[in-house]
C-alpha positions, 0 to 999 in steps of 0.5 A: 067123163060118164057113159051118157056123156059119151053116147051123147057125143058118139050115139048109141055103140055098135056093141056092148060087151062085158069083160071079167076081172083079171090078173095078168102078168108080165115078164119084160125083157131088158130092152123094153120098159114096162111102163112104157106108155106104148105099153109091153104086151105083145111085142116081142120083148114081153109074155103075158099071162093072164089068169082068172080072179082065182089065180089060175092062168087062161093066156098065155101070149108074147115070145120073151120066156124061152120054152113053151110057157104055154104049158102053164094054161090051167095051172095057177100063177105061183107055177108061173112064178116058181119056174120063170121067177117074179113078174116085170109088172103085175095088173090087175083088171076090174070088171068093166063094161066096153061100148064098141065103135068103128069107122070105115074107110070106104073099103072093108078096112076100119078102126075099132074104138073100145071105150071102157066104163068102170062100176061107177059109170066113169070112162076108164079105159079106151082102146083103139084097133085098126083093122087092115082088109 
C-alpha cells in the first residue's frame, strides 16, 4: 500500500514525524526468542542498544545484561561488543517517515496508530500503542 492509499482510506494524520536510520542491537535472554513476532524489545528477557548511523550508541533500554550498561551512552557499539560480546540480533532501521493516528475512547485513554512509509512512498512498518489515563 502506498501513502495515498492510506490517507484515502484514514484522512489526513494528526502528524508526521520523521525518524532517522539506526542500528539497534539486541542481547536476548535464553528465555525469549528473538524473532519472536511479539518482538524482543523491552520485556524483561532483552537490552537494546540503539546507536547513530555512525555507530555510537544513543539508548540504551531493557534489564537482561547485568551491571549498568548504561555506562556505554556515547561510546560506539564495538564497546558494547567487546564487554557483553556478540548481539542476539543486529537491526538496521532506514529512514522513513511516520503518519500518526489515534482513537478515543470517550475518556482520555486512546490508541495511537503509527504508520511508517519508507523512501519509495510504500507502507512499511505499523506501529500500534495504547494509551491508558
Amino acid at each position: 500500500m502506498v501513502e495515498n492509499e492510506v490517507i484515502r482510506l484514514l484522512g489526513q494524520p494528526l502528524s508526521v514525524r520523521p525518524s532517522v536510520e539506526c542500528v539497534i542491537w539486541d542481547y536476548v535472554g535464553p528465555t525469549r526468542n528473538p524473532r519472536d513476532p511479539n518482538g524482543p524489545a523491552n520485556t524483561p528477557e532483552t537490552t537494546r542498544f540503539t546507536a547513530d548511523i555512525t555507530g555510537i550508541i544513543k539508548e540504551v533500554s531493557g534489564t537482561y545484561l547485568k551491571g549498568d550498561p548504561k555506562h556505554l551512552l556515547g561510546q560506539p557499539l564495538d564497546m558494547a561488543r567487546a564487554r557483553y560480546g556478540a548481539p542476539s540480533e543486529v537491526i538496521k532501521v532506514m529512514a522513513r517517515r511516520y503518519l500518526t493516528y489515534a482513537t478515543g475512547t470517550g475518556d482520555r485513554s486512546h490508541y495511537n496508530r503509527s504508520i511508517g512509509i519508507d523512501a519509495t512512498g510504500r507502507v512499511c512498518d505499523i506501529i500500534t500503542d495504547w494509551y491508558q489515563d
